[in-house]
C-alpha positions, -999 to 999 in steps of 0.1 A, spaced: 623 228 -389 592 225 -369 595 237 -335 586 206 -302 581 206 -269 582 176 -246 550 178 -220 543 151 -189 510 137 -192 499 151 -160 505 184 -174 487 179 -208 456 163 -191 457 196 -167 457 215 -198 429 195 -217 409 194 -186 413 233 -187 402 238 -222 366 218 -218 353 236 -183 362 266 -199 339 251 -229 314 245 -203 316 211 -193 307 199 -155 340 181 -136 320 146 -144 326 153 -180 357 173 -184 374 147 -165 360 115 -183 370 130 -214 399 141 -207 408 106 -198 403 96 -229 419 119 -251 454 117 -230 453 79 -236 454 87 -265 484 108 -271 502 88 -245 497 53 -266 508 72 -302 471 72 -311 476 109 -327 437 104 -345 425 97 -313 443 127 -291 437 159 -286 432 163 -325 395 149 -313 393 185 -289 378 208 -319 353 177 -328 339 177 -294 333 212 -287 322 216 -316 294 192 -309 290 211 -278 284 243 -295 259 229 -318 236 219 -291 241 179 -299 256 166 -266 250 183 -229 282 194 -215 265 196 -178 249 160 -177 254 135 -152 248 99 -155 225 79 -143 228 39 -135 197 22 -139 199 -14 -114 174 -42 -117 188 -67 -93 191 -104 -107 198 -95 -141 231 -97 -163 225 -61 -179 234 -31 -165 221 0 -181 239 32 -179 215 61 -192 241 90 -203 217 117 -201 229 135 -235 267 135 -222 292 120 -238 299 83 -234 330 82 -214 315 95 -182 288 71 -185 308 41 -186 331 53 -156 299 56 -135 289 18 -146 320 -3 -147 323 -11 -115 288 -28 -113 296 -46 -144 328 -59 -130 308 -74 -103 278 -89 -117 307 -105 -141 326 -124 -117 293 -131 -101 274 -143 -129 303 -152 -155 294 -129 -179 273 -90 -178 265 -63 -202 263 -31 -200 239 -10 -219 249 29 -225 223 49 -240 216 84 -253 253 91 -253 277 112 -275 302 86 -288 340 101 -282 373 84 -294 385 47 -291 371 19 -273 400 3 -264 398 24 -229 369 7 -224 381 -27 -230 417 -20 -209 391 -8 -179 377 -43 -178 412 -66 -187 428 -42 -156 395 -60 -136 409 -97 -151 381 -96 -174 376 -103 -213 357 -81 -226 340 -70 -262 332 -34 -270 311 -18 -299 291 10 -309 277 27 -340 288 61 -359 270 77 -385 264 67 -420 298 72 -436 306 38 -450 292 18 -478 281 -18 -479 304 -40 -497 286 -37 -532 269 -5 -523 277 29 -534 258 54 -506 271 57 -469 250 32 -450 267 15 -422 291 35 -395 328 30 -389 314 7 -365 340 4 -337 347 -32 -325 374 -41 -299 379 -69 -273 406 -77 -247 419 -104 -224 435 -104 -194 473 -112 -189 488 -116 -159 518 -96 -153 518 -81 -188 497 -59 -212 464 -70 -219 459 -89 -256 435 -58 -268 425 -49 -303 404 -21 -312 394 -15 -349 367 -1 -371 348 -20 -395 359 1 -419 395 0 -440 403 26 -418 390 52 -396 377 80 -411 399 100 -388 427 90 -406 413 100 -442 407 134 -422 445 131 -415 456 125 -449 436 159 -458 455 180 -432 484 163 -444 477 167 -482 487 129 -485 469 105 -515 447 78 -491 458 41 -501 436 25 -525 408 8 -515 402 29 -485 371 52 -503 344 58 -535 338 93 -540 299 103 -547 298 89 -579 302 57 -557 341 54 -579 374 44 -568 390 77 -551 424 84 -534 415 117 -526 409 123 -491 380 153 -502 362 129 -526 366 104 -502 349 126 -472 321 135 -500 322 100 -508 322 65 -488 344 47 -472 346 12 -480 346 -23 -452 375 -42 -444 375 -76 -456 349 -67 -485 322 -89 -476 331 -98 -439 335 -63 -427 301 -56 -437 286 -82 -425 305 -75 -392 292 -39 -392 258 -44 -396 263 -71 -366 269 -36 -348 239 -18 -354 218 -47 -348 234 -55 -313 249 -14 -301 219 1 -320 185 -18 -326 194 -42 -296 200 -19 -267 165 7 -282 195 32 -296 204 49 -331 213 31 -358 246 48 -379 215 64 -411 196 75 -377 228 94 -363 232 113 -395 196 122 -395 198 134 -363 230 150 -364 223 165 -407 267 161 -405 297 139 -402 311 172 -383 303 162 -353 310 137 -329 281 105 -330 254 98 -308 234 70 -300 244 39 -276 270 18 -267 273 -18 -255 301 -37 -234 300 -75 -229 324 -86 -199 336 -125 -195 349 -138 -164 373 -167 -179 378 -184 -144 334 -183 -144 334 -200 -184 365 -226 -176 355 -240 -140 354 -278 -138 376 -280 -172 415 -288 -170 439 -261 -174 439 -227 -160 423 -203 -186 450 -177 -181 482 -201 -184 465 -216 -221 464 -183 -236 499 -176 -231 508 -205 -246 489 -193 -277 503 -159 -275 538 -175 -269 536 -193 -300 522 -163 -322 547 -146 -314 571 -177 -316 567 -173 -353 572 -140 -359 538 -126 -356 534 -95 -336 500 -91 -309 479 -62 -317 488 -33 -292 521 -40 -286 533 -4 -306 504 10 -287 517 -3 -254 555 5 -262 546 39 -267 528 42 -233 560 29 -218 575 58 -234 553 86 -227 552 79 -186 583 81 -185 595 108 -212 561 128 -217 548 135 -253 559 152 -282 536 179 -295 545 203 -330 542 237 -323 507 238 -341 496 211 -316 505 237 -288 491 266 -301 456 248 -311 457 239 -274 466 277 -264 441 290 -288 413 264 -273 419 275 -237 419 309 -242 388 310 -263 368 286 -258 340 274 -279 344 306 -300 381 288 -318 355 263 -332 327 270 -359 
C-alpha cells in the first residue's frame, strides 16, 4: 500500500517556497510561483502542482528564464493596455505586479488589457482569471506554448496547447471559470499517462509518422491533436495571432526554436482582457449579475454541471483538511529542497 501524508497548505507552500530560493529564485519569484503551484494541488489540479517543480527548475538551470528578475510596469496614461514587461522571469510575478492597474483602468474604462511580455509561461491560467472575478470582473486569459500540436489536417507540431480560460463574477459564490487548452488535452496529462504507464484515449495524439497513437511516448515524439477538429484549431491559431503576433511576442514554432525542447517550460507573452459588466450593461434593464444566475440556475436546472465546480469542491476540501501527497510526492519534494537544481538534469 502506498504510504500518505496529509499536509496544510500553508505548510506545503512554506516547503515549495523553500525549494525555489534554494534554486535561486529572488522572494518576487519564489513567492509568485509558489502561488501558483499550491492552487494547484489545493483545487485537485495534480498536472498543474508541484509535479510542475522539476519543469521549472529545470528551465532555470538551462539558462531560459531569470530566477532573479523583477518586473517592470510600463504606464501610458489614457490608454486601455497595460503592459507588464517580465524581464525574463516567469509570468506569474509579472501579472501580480500588474493586476491591480488593470482592475482599475477596467471599472474605469469598461474594459483593459494587459500585455505580459518576455515571460516564462508556468501552470494554469485560471489563477489569473479567479484574480480578476475576486475584483467583480470578467475576464479572458490566453497565451501560447511551443509547437506541440498539429493543425487539424496537419501531421507536424505547429500550434501550442494554447491555453484559453475566462471567468465571471458571482456574487456570494464561486466564480463561473473555465480554463482549457486548445488541445484534446494538456500535454501534461499525456506526460501523466507515461509516468503512469496508462494507454492515452484515442484521438488525443499522431505519433511522427503523423498516425493514430495511444502511446503516450509516440505521442510526446508525435503531435497532439485540437479539440473540436476544426474549431480547436482555428481557436488556437486565434491565440498566437492575439498572445503572440498581437502583443510583439513568440509565436508557439518561435518558442520551440528558442527553447530546441518541449522540456522546458514556454516563453513568450501573455495577454489578459478584463470586462467590467456593470460598465457594458449601464442604461439596459436588468442587473448584469442577477441575469447570469438565472442562466447558470437553469444549466444546472437540467442536470448540467458548471465547469469548476470539482475544482472548487476540492478547494473546499483542502482548506480545511490539507492535501494528500504519496510518499514519492514527499520525497521528490525532500530530494528538491535538499539539492536543489542539482535533482534536475
Amino acid at each position: 500500500m502506498t504510504e500518505e501524508t496529509v499536509v496544510t497548505l500553508a505548510a506545503l507552500k512554506e516547503r515549495v517556497e523553500a525549494i525555489f530560493r534554494k534554486a535561486g529564485l529572488n522572494d518576487t519569484q519564489a513567492t509568485a510561483i509558489s502561488r501558483v503551484i499550491i492552487a494547484g494541488e489545493r483545487d485537485g489540479c495534480k498536472s498543474h502542482g508541484i509535479y510542475r517543480i522539476e519543469g521549472a527548475l529545470r528551465t532555470v538551470k538551462a539558462g531560459k528564464v531569470k530566477p532573479d528578475a523583477t518586473p517592470e510596469l510600463l504606464i501610458e496614461e489614457g490608454s486601455a493596455i497595460v503592459k507588464v514587461n517580465a524581464g525574463g522571469g516567469f509570468a506569474n510575478a509579472a501579472f501580480e505586479l500588474g493586476i491591480a492597474e488593470l482592475a482599475r483602468r477596467a471599472a474605469k474604462l469598461g474594459l483593459a488589457a494587459m500585455v505580459i511580455n518576455d515571460c516564462t509561461h508556468f501552470s494554469a491560467l485560471w489563477p489569473e482569471v479567479e484574480a480578476l472575478t475576486e475584483r467583480g470582473l470578467a475576464g479572458i486569459v490566453m497565451c501560447p506554448s511551443y509547437a506541440t500540436v498539429a493543425p487539424t489536417g496537419g501531421n507536424k507540431p505547429l500550434l501550442g496547447t494554447n491555453p484559453f480560460a475566462f471567468g465571471w463574477p458571482r456574487q456570494g459564490g464561486s466564480p463561473y471559470v473555465f480554463d482549457f487548452a486548445t488541445s484534446v488535452a494538456a500535454r501534461g496529462e499525456i506526460e501523466l499517462h507515461r509516468r503512469a504507464g496508462k494507454q492515452l484515449p484515442e484521438g488525443w495524439a499522431i505519433d511522427a509518422d503523423g498516425k493514430p497513437t495511444t502511446d503516450p511516448e509516440a505521442a510526446l515524439a508525435g503531435a497532439m491533436l485540437p479539440f473540436g477538429g476544426h474549431k480547436g484549431s482555428a481557436i488556437a491559431t486565434m491565440v498566437e495571432l492575439l498572445a503572440g503576433i498581437m502583443i510583439g511576442d513568440l509565436t508557439s514554432p518561435e518558442v520551440l526554436d528558442y527553447l530546441g525542447t518541449t522540456t522546458l517550460a514556454p516563453f513568450h507573452g501573455e495577454l489578459i482582457l478584463a470586462f467590467s459588466p456593470e460598465a457594458f450593461a449601464k442604461g439596459r434593464p436588468g442587473d448584469p449579475f442577477a441575469r447570469a444566475e438565472v442562466l447558470f440556475e437553469a444549466i444546472v436546472g437540467q442536470g448540467a454541471r458548471l465547469p469548476s465546480q470539482r475544482r472548487f469542491a476540492a478547494r473546499r476540501t483542502s482548506e480545511s483538511e490539507g492535501v494528500t501527497l504519496s510518499a514519492a510526492e514527499i520525497q521528490q519534494l525532500e530530494r528538491l529542497l535538499d539539492k536543489g537544481l542539482d535533482a534536475v538534469s
